[in-house]
C-alpha positions in Angstrom: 0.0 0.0 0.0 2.8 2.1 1.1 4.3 2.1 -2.5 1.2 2.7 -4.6 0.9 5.9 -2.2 4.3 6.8 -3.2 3.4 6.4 -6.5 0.2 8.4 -6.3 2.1 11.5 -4.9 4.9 11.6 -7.0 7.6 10.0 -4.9 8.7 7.2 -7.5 9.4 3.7 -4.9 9.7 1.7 -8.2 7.5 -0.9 -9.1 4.9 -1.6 -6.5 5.4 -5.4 -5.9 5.6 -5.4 -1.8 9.1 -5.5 -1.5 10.5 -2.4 0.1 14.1 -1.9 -1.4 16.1 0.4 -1.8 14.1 2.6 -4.5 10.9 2.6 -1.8 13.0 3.4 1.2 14.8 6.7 -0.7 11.2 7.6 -1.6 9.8 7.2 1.5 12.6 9.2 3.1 12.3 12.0 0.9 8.5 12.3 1.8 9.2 11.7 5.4 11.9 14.9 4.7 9.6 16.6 3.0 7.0 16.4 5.5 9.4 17.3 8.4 9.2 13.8 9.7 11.8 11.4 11.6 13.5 9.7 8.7 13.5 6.1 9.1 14.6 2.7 7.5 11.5 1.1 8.0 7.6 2.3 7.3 6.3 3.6 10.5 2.8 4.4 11.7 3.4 8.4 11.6 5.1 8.0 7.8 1.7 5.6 7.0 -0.8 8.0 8.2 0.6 10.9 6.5 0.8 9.5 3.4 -2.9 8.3 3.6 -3.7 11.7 4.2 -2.3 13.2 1.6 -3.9 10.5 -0.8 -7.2 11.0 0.8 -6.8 14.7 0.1 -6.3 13.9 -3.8 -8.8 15.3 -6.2 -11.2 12.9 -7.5 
């Protein structure tokens, strides 16, 4: 899920097949620095819900 949210906003993880690899983790990092959140090596709750919530607040 993580990775089509990446995808959706622009970040570029790389294919979406699960796996988080290198490509995902510098994506997610440089949302998590763009959102002025603790960078991490691993998906945490505060990365997940920010990236739903800037889905959610997609256009339709």
């Amino acid at each position: 899920m993580a990775q089509a949210y990446l995808s959706y906003l622009g970040w570029h993880p790389g294919p979406v097949d699960g796996i988080v690899g290198k490509r995902t983790r510098n994506a997610m990092n440089l949302f998590q620095a763009h959102e002025h959140l603790q960078i991490t090596t691993v998906l945490d709750d505060q990365t997940l819900a920010h990236l739903c919530n800037q889905v959610e607040a997609l256009p339709l």
